[in-house]
N, C-alpha and C positions, 0 to 999 in steps of 0.2 A: 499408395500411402504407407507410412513404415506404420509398425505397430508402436505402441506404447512401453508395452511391456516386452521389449528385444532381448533376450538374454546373454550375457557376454561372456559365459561359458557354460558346460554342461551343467557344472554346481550351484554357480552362483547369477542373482536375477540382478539387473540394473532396478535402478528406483525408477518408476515412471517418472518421463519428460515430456512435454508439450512438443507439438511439433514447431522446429526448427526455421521453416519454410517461408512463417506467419510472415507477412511487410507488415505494417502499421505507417499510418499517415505520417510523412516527416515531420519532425520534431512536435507530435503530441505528447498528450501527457500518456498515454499508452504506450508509445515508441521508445519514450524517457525507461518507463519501468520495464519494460521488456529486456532493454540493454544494460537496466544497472542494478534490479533487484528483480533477477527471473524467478525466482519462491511465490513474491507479493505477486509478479505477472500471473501465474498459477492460479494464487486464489482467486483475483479477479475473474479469470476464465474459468473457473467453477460456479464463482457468482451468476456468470454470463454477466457480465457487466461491461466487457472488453468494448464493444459497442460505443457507449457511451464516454468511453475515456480518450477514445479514437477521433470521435467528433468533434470540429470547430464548435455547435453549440454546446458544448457541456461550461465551458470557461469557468471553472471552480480553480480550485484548493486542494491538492493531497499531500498526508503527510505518509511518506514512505521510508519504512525499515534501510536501514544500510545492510547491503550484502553479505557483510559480515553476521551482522546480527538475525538476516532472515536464515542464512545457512544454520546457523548452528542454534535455531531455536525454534524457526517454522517447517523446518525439514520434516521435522521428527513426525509430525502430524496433518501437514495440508493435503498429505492422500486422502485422507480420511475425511476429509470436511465434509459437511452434505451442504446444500445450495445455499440456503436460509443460514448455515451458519458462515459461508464463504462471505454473504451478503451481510452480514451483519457487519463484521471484521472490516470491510472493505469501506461500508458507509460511515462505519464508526470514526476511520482514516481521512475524510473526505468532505470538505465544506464546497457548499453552491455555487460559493460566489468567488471570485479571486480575491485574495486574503494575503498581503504581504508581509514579511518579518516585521515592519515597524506601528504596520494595523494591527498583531498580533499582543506585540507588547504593548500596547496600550487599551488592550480589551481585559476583563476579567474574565470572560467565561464568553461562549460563541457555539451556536448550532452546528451539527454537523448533519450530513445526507441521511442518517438515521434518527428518525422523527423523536426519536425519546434521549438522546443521547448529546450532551456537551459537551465540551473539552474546556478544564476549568484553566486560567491562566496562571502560573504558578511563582510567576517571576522566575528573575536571571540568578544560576549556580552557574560556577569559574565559565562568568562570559556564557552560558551556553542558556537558553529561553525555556525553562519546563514545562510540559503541559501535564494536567492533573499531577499525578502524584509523583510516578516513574519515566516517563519519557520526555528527554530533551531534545530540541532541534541543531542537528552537528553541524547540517550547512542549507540554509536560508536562499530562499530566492530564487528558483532554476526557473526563469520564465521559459515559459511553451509559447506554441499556435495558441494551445484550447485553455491555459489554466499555468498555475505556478506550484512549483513541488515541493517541499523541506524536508528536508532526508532526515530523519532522527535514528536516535539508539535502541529503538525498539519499537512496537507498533501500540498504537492505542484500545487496549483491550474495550470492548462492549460492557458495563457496568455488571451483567451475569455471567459473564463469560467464566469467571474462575468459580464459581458456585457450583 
């Protein structure tokens, strides 16, 4: 097993990486985020939640960060995360049930996998579906095996999170 922490010269340490090796069941919702926002991949596997996102029974809803956006804003911190907060993040992102672009905009507000926690509906800005305050949906609809995924501009923070 390689290490996590390989260093790529004397000076200077690589950022920890997951191992490389992982399959995930074809085209789950696990397999989806693995290959197109490996950061969110991360935190779920801090959560320990991989699991469950890998499974035909899960068939929910995640709203997952673009690449872009998880590079250059969850980098800086998902080493750091401890479980309970990887879990937080991750359920905050994530509704039970399969939930489509057009079920969405016709919902106000909708549970998510964390028992305390909604995603209010904020209506449509240039064409794009906001949820709560700051994050919109860029691309709608990525059906899976286990669930369907909406890629937004950024993740849906937990209501204490920036407290």
């Amino acid at each position: 097993m390689t290490s996590l922490y390989a260093p790529t010269s004397l000076y200077t340490v690589q950022k920890p990486t997951f191992c490389t090796e992982k399959t995930y069941a074809e085209n789950s919702i696990m397999d989806y985020i693995w290959k197109n926002s490996p950061i969110f991949a991360q935190c779920i596997q801090t959560a320990c939640l991989e699991d469950m996102f890998n499974s035909l029974d899960f068939n929910g809803t995640c709203f997952v960060p673009c690449k872009l956006y998880s590079d250059a804003h969850l980098d800086n911190f998902i080493d750091n995360l401890t479980i309970q907060t990887a879990r937080r993040i991750v359920t905050t992102n994530c509704l039970k049930e399969r939930v489509d672009f057009k079920a969405l905009s016709n919902s106000e507000s909708i549970p998510t996998l964390d028992r305390y926690t909604f995603i209010n509906i904020m209506g449509c800005k240039k064409g794009m579906l906001r949820l709560n305050e700051h994050t919109s949906i860029l691309k709608p609809d990525i059906l899976l095996n286990n669930g369907i995924v909406h890629i937004t501009n950024g993740f849906i923070a937990p209501p204490t999170f920036w407290r």
